[in-house]
N, C-alpha and C positions, 0 to 999 in steps of 0.2 A: 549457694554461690554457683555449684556448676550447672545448676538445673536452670537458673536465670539466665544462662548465657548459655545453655540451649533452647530453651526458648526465643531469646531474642533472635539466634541464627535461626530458626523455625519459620519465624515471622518474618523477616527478611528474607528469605527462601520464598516464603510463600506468594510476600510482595512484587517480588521480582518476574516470578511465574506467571501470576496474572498481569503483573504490565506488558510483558515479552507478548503474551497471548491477545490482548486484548487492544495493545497500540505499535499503530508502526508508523513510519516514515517513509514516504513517498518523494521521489527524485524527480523534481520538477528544471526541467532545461529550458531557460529564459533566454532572451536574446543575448548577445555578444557584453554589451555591457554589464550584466546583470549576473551573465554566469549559470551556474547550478545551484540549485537550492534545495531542501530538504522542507516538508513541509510534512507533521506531526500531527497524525488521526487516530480517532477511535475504531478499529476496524469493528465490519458489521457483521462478520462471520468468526468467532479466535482461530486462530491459527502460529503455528510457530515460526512462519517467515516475517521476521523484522522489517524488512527493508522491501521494498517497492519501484519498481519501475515500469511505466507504462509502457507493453511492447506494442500500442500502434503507435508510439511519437517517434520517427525519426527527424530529427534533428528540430526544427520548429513547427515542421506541420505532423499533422495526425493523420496518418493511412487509414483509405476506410478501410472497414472491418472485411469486407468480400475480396478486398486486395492481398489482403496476410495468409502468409503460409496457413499450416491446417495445425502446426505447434504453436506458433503464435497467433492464432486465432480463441485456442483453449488456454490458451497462457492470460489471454484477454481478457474472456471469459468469465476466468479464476482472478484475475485482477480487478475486473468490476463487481462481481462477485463480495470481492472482500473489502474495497475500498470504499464501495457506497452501497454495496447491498443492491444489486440490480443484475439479473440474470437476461437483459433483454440487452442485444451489443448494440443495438442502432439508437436505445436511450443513453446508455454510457457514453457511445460517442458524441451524440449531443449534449453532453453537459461536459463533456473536457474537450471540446470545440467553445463551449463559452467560456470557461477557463482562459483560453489563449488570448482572448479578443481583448 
């Protein structure tokens, strides 16, 4: 009996770990009507940050990449990086440029 019920806490442990690792949620800012929204990925790097936010979007537009500080440039970086697996920032920023459109 106790062993079944540390097993199952085992496996739910373990489930948890690779979901935390392997998905996250990214904080997408739509226009006024629409709000904030969380939109739920498989990241292409694991990692233990949950939660995502793009630091070139202020508010509806997106800073190009050569305008961002030099923290939020590597913050960028490490966000495209993990969000869609692309180490190159002027492809990232073309694809969450068409995102908004």
């Amino acid at each position: 009996m106790k062993t079944a019920w540390v097993k199952t806490v085992s496996i739910v442990a373990f489930a948890v770990v690779v979901l935390w690792s392997f998905v996250g949620a990214e904080r997408i800012i739509d226009d006024h009507e629409v709000g904030t929204s969380w939109q739920i990925f498989i990241k292409h790097r694991p990692s233990l940050h949950l939660t995502f936010k793009n630091p070139a979007q202020k508010g509806l537009e997106i800073v190009d990449y050569n305008a961002l500080s030099s923290s939020d440039r590597a913050s960028f970086l490490e966000f495209c990086n993990i969000r869609f697996g692309i180490i190159e920032p002027l492809q990232c920023q073309t694809i969450l440029r068409k995102r908004t459109v």
